[in-house]
Structures are given as C-alpha cells and as structure tokens.
C-alpha positions, 0 to 999 in steps of 0.5 A, spaced: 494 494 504 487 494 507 483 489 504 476 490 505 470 485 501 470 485 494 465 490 489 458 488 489 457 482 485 455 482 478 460 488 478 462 488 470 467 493 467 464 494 460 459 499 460 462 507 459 459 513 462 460 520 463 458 524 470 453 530 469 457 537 470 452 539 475 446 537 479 441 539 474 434 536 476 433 535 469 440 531 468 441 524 471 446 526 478 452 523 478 449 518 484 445 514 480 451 512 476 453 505 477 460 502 480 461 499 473 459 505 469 464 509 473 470 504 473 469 506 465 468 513 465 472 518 461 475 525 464 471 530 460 473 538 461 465 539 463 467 536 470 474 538 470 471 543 476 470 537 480 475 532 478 480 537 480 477 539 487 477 531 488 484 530 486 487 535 490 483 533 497 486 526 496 493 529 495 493 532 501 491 527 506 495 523 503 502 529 503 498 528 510 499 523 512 505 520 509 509 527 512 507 525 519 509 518 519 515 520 517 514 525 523 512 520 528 519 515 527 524 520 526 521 526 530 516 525 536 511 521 538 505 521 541 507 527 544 514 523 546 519 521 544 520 519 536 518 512 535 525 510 533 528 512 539 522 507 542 523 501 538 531 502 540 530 503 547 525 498 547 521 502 550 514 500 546 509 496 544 510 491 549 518 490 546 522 488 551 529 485 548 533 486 542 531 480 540 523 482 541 525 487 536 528 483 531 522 478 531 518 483 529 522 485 523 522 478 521 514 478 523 513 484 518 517 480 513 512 473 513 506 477 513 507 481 507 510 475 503 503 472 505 500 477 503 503 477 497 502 470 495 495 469 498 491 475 497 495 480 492 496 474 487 491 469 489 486 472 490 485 475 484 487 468 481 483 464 484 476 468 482 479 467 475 479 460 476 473 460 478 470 463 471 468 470 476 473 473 470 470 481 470 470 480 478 477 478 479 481 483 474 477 488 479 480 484 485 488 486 482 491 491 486 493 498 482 489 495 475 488 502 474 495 504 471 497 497 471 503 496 476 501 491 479 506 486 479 512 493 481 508 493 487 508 487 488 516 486 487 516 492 491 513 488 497 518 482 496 523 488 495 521 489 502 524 484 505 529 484 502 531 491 505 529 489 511 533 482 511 540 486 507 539 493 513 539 497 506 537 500 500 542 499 495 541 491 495 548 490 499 548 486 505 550 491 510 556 489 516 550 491 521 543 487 519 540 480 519 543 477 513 549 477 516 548 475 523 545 469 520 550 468 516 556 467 520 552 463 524 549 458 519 551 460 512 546 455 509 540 458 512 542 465 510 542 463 503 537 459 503 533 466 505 536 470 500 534 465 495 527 465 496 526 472 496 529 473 490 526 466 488 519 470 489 521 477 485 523 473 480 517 469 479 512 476 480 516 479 475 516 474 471 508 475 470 507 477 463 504 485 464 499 487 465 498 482 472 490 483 470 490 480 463 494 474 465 490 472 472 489 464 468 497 464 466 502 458 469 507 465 471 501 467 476 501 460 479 508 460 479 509 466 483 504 464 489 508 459 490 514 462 490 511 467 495 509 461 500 516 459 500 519 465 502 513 465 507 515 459 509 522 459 510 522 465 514 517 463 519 518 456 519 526 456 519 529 463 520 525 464 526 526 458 529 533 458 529 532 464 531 529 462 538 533 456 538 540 459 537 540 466 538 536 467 544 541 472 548 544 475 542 545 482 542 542 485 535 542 493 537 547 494 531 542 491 527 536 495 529 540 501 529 541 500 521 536 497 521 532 503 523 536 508 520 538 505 513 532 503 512 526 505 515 528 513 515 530 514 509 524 510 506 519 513 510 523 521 508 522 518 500 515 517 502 514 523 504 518 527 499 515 524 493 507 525 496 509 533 496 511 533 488 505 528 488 500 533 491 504 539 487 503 536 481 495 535 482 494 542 484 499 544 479 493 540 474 487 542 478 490 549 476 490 548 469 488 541 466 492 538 460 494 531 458 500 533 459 499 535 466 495 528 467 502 524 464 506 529 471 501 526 475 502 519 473 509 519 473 508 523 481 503 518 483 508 513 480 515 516 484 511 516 490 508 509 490 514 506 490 516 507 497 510 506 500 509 499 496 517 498 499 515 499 506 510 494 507 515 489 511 514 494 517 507 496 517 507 497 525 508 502 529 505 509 527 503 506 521 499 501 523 497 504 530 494 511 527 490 507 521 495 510 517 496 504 512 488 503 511 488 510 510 493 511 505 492 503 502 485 501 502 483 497 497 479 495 493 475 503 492 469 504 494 467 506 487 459 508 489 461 512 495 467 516 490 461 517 485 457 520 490 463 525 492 463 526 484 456 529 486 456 533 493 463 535 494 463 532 501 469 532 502 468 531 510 466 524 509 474 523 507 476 524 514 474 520 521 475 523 528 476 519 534 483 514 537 484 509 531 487 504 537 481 505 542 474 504 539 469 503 543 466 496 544 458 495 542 455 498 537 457 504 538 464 501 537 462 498 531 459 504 528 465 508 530 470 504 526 464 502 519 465 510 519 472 510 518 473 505 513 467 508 510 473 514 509 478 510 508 475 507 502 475 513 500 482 516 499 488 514 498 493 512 493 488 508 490 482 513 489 488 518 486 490 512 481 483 512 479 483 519 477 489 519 474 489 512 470 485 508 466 488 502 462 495 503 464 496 510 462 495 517 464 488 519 462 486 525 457 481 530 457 476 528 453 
C-alpha cells in the first residue's frame, strides 16, 4: 500500500450529498462538491451513466495490471526472461547469492509487519488518540467496506506464507520455517509464535477497525506486530548472517516462488478478471443485486493481493504497480472532478516508473503519477461499490 498525506484538514464524514446528473450551467457541477460531501454521497440512478463508466475504467486498469504482473514473474520480463527465472538464477536486482535472495524475503516479511503495526494500525490510532476522531477513521485503510482488519491479517498472513513456502498453513519440506528449524528449533518457534501472536491480535479488534480505533485490542495489535517486527529483523536475521552465510537456499527459493508467489499472483489475476466482469456486467444494467456481486468480487480479489504484500518487489514495485493498485488514502476531490468530466486520461501516467528525471521536471513527472494513482485502484472501486460496510444501493 502507498501511503500518501492525509485528506485535507478539517475534512469530516457527516454532510450527504448528491452529484448532479449533468453539467447544467443552472445546477452545481459536481467539482464543487466537497470531499466530506463525497465521502457521503448515495449512488442515484440520475448518474448511473457516470458511475458506471468510472467503475469499469478503474476495473480494467486494475484486470491490467494484475494480469501483467502475474505476466512479468511467470512469463517475461522486460523483454527478457520472466522474473522468477531472474530471482532463481539471481540474476536481478543486484541479487548475487541464495542467500541474497532469501534476505529479501525475510526483508519484505519485517516491512510489512511494520506497516502493519506503525501505519495501518497506529497511525489511525494515534490521531484518534489525539482527539482528531473524524480524521483518523478516514486514515483506516478499507473503511469503506469495513475489511480493514482481513487485510490487515491478510498481510501477517503473508508472512506466514512466505515463512511456511505455502499457502494451506502447512510447513512445507522446502522453506524457511524448516531450514531454520533443524537449526535452531527455538527461533523457528519463537517466529511462528509471533506471527500468529500478531493475526490473532488484529483479529481480535472488535469490528469494524474504524469504530474501535480507541479500543485496548488496537493497542494490543500494534504491539504484537512490533514484536513480530522485531524477531524477524533483529534475531531471524541475525542469525541468518551469523550462522548460514554459506547455505544453499535454492530448494527454498524454488518453492518459495513456485508455491507461493505464482499461484497468489495467478489468484490476483483471475479474481481481478471476475472483478472487471462483475462491474461491466452492473455498468450494463444497474441493480442492488448487481452492487452485492461486485462487493463479493472486489472482496475475492482483495484477498490476494493483501496476501502478497511480504513481496512487494520486483515488477510490482519497479513498474509502480503497488501504488497503482493500492494507493491510499483517495484523492477524493480528484474523484469528484472525474465524476464531472469523464477524464479518464488523468488515471493513466506514461514514462519509466524506475527512472524519473532529477529536477523539476522529475518532480513534475512523478507529482503527475501519484496524482493518478490516487485516482484508481482497489480503493477508488471500494469506494463506488461501498459504503458502511456494505454493498451500495440505487437510490
């Protein structure tokens, strides 16, 4: 998830409103809308057009990008050879050993269990803390369909599927856990502990995360991700380098890649493609019961992605593909101004995400792309197809 800066101050979540259904110069066009009037606006069938349209294009760049990410790790890359052949060979991104490999891994595992506990949790907690109570349950991550704390267990979850080499919670022959195990069966414990230590604690917030931001269970979580944090950095690391420098973790990778990247890659791909049928199918004939299928979609394909975030690197980081897909919170003035001239070019950004410029044009260049990212992805579509925890309805 990209984090970006928090809506505007003062930004509050109780005024209603409702778009106009077209730019009549007699009628208030939808620009002038707020960002706390949008945050409570009904879907009306008077704009159903409009809707719709924004729906399917956020859809489809999502269908986009999570077909090519799956693309670049299991087919090519960069007009080469497929990611997954690079990080076995160690062939990329300056990766020169097994053990190189492997400390990214274990890396992508502690920044996500930071993530987890400083920013998805704490930061939200914090500002409540600090009495900001209307700014800090729009900091939640997914506050619009309330699944907040499924994506935050979902990171752990994670990890642990890094750590296991699987998918199905079973240690597999082939992965960290077990290498580590034979070892020293102490630290594999004291690991496998915390992760569950930290799922257990995010699930244990009472629901939804956004009305229980001041609850002794949201304390309770941040610090059972900082511990997670900590033993993978400051111990299984260690004891990595101290103790394993020379072991060969090919047969690790291998599964690793095959058992656990590819197939949540190939899941993200294929519950974005009954995402984007469900919203064509709905921009095609709006219903509530057409809303419910795409809340269960969005819902279906949220789950992978949440559960790739202990490897956000390679393609998805390189190719911008994360804060593409992820960035939050929403740039909801920019979404109203969409609402009100089907622009859909400013959703899109050209250029080489891993070379922009220096100086002001590079500055520019990369203002431009988080102004569209900020625009799209699985945030903006929660957006349209949410509202308090539940599937919208036609009003």
């Amino acid at each position: 998830m990209k984090k970006r800066a928090l809506f505007a101050a003062g930004l509050l979540a109780f005024g209603a409103a409702t778009f106009t259904a077209c730019k009549d110069d007699e009628e208030e066009p939808l620009a002038n809308i707020s960002e706390n009037e949008a945050v409570n606006t009904e879907y009306n069938s008077s704009y159903a057009k409009q809707w719709g349209n924004y729906m399917r294009v956020v859809a489809t760049l999502l269908k986009t990008d999570s077909d090519n990410l799956y693309n670049y790790w299991n087919t090519a890359y960069d007009g080469g050879d497929s990611y997954a052949k690079r990080f076995l060979g160690y062939t990329g991104a300056g990766f020169q050993s097994s053990k190189d490999c492997v400390e990214q891994i274990i890396d992508g595992c502690v920044d996500i269990a930071g993530e987890v506990g400083d920013s998805k949790i704490k930061g939200p907690v914090d500002t409540w803390n600090s009495g900001k109570h209307d700014d800090a349950v729009l900091q939640v991550e997914s506050w619009f369909s309330w699944h907040s704390r499924v994506d935050f267990s979902n990171n752990i979850a994670s990890i642990k599927n890094a750590y296991y080499g699987s998918l199905d919670g079973v240690v597999n022959a082939n992965s960290i856990s077990k290498v580590i195990n034979g070892k020293n069966a102490e630290l594999d414990a004291k690991v496998i502990a915390a992760i569950k230590g930290a799922q257990d604690a995010i699930l244990a917030i009472p629901q939804p995360f956004r009305n229980n931001l001041g609850s002794a269970e949201a304390q309770a979580a941040i610090e059972a991700c900082g511990e997670l944090s900590d033993v993978l950095d400051k111990e299984l690391k260690s004891y990595i380098d101290n103790n394993l420098a020379d072991y060969n973790w090919d047969a690790v990778l291998n599964q690793y890649v095959n058992g656990v990247i590819l197939p949540t890659y190939k899941s993200l791909s294929e519950k974005n493609t009954e995402l984007y049928n469900a919203v064509v199918a709905f921009e095609k004939n709006p219903s509530n019961e057409g809303f419910s299928k795409c809340a269960d979609a969005w819902l279906a394909a949220r789950n992978p992605w949440e559960s790739s975030e202990a490897f956000l690197f390679g393609p998805v980081a390189d190719k911008g593909l994360d804060p593409n897909m992820d960035s939050w919170p929403l740039d909801l003035s920019g979404i109203v101004k969409i609402f009100n001239t089907a622009s859909w070019g400013e959703l899109e950004w050209s250029g080489d995400y891993e070379e922009i410029p220096e100086g002001e044009e590079g500055s520019q260049n990369a203002q431009n792309i988080e102004s569209a990212q900020q625009l799209r992805g699985f945030h903006t579509l929660e957006y349209l197809i949410f509202k308090d925890g539940k599937a919208r309805t036609i009003h």
